[in-house]
C-alpha positions in Angstrom: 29.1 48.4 -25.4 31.3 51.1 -24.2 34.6 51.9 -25.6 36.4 50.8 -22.9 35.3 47.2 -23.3 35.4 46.8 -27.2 37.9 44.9 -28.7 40.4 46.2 -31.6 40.8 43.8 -34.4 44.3 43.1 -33.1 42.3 41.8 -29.6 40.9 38.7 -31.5 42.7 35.6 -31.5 43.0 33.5 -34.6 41.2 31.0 -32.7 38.1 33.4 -32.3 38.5 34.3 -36.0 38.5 30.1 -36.9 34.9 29.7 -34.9 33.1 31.5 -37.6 35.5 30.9 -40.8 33.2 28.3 -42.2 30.0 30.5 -41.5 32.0 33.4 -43.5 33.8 31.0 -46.2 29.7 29.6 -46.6 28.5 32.8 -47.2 31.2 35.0 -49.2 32.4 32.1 -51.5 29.1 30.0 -51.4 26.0 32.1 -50.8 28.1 35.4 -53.0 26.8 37.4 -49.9 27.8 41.1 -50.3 30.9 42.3 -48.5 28.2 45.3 -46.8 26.1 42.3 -46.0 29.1 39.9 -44.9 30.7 42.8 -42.1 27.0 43.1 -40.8 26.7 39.4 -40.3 30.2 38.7 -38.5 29.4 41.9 -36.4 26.6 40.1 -35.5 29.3 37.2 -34.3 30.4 39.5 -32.1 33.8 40.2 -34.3 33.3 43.8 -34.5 35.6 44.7 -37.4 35.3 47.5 -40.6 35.0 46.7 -44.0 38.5 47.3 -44.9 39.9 44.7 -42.0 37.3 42.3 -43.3 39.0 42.2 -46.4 42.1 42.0 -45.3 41.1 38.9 -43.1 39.7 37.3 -46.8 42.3 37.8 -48.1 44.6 36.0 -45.6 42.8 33.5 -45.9 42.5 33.7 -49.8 38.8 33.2 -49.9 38.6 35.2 -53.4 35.7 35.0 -55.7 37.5 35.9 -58.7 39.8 34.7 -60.9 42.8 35.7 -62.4 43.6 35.6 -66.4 47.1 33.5 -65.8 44.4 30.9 -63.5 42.1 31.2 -66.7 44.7 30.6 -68.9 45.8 27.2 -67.3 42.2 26.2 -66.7 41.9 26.7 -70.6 44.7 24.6 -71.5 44.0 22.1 -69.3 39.9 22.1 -70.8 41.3 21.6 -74.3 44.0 19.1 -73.5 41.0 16.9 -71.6 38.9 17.3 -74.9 41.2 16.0 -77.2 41.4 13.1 -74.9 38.2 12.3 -75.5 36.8 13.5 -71.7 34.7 16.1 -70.7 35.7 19.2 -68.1 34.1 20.4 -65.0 35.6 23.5 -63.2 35.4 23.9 -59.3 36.3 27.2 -57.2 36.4 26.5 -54.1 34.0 23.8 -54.2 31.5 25.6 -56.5 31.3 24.1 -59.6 30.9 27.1 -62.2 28.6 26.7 -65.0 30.2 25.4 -68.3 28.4 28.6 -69.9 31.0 31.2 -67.3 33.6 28.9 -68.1 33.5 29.5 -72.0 32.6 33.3 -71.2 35.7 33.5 -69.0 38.5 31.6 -70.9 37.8 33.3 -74.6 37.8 36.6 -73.0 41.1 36.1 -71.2 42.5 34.0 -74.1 45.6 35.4 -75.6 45.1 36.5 -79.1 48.4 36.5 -80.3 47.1 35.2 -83.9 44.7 38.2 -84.4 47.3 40.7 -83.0 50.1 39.4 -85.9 47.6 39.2 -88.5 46.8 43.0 -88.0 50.2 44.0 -87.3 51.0 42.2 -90.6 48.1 43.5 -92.3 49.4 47.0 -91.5 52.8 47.3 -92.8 51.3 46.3 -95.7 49.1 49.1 -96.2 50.4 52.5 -97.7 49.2 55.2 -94.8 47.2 57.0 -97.5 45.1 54.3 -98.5 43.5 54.3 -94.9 40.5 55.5 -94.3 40.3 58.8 -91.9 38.1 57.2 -89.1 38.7 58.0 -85.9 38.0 54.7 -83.9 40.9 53.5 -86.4 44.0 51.9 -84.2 46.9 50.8 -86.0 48.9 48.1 -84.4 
């Protein structure tokens, strides 16, 4: 193809781009192809596009894999208000239901731990500064 008769990203409709957004929704969010793998396959569409305008196109149409702590959060609270009434939680991203074991992974680790941090802060003021020990990996909060 010579450069005279490529198209710039800017050259394809969004209908073009629609065709082949299931295929790519399939296999980003579905099939957790590789973005490297991903740009080869819609280049074999005949969308010729780089990496970086790839991602930009994803995330346009906010096809994202991950998810945030404040999305976490609410999935948390919403988990442990279900429980206590007595039903049982499922989590789907963008219809992929995630494995109960990711879920608990995901929402302790992004859980805020405002107990622990006012028990240590608490913990600390009570302490004279010469009764600590000299460690370095010591933080005082």
């Amino acid at each position: 193809m010579s450069s005279l008769t490529k198209k710039t990203v800017s050259q394809y409709s969004e209908a073009e781009w629609m065709k082949h957004r299931d295929t790519i929704w399939r296999r980003y969010i579905i099939d957790e192809a590789p973005l490297k793998d991903l740009l080869v396959e819609v280049q074999g569409l005949g969308i010729c596009v780089t990496k970086a305008q790839l991602e930009y196109k994803l995330k346009q149409w906010n096809f994202r894999r991950n998810i945030d702590k404040a999305t976490w959060n609410e999935i948390d609270s919403n988990i442990k208000k279900r429980k206590r009434a007595g039903k049982e939680s499922e989590v789907i991203h963008y219809g992929k239901r995630l494995k109960p074991e990711k879920v608990a992974k995901a929402t302790n680790l992004h859980r805020d731990c405002k107990w622990t941090s006012q028990t240590a802060v608490q913990a600390t003021q009570s302490m004279d500064p010469l009764d600590l020990p000299h460690a370095p990996y010591l933080l005082l909060i």
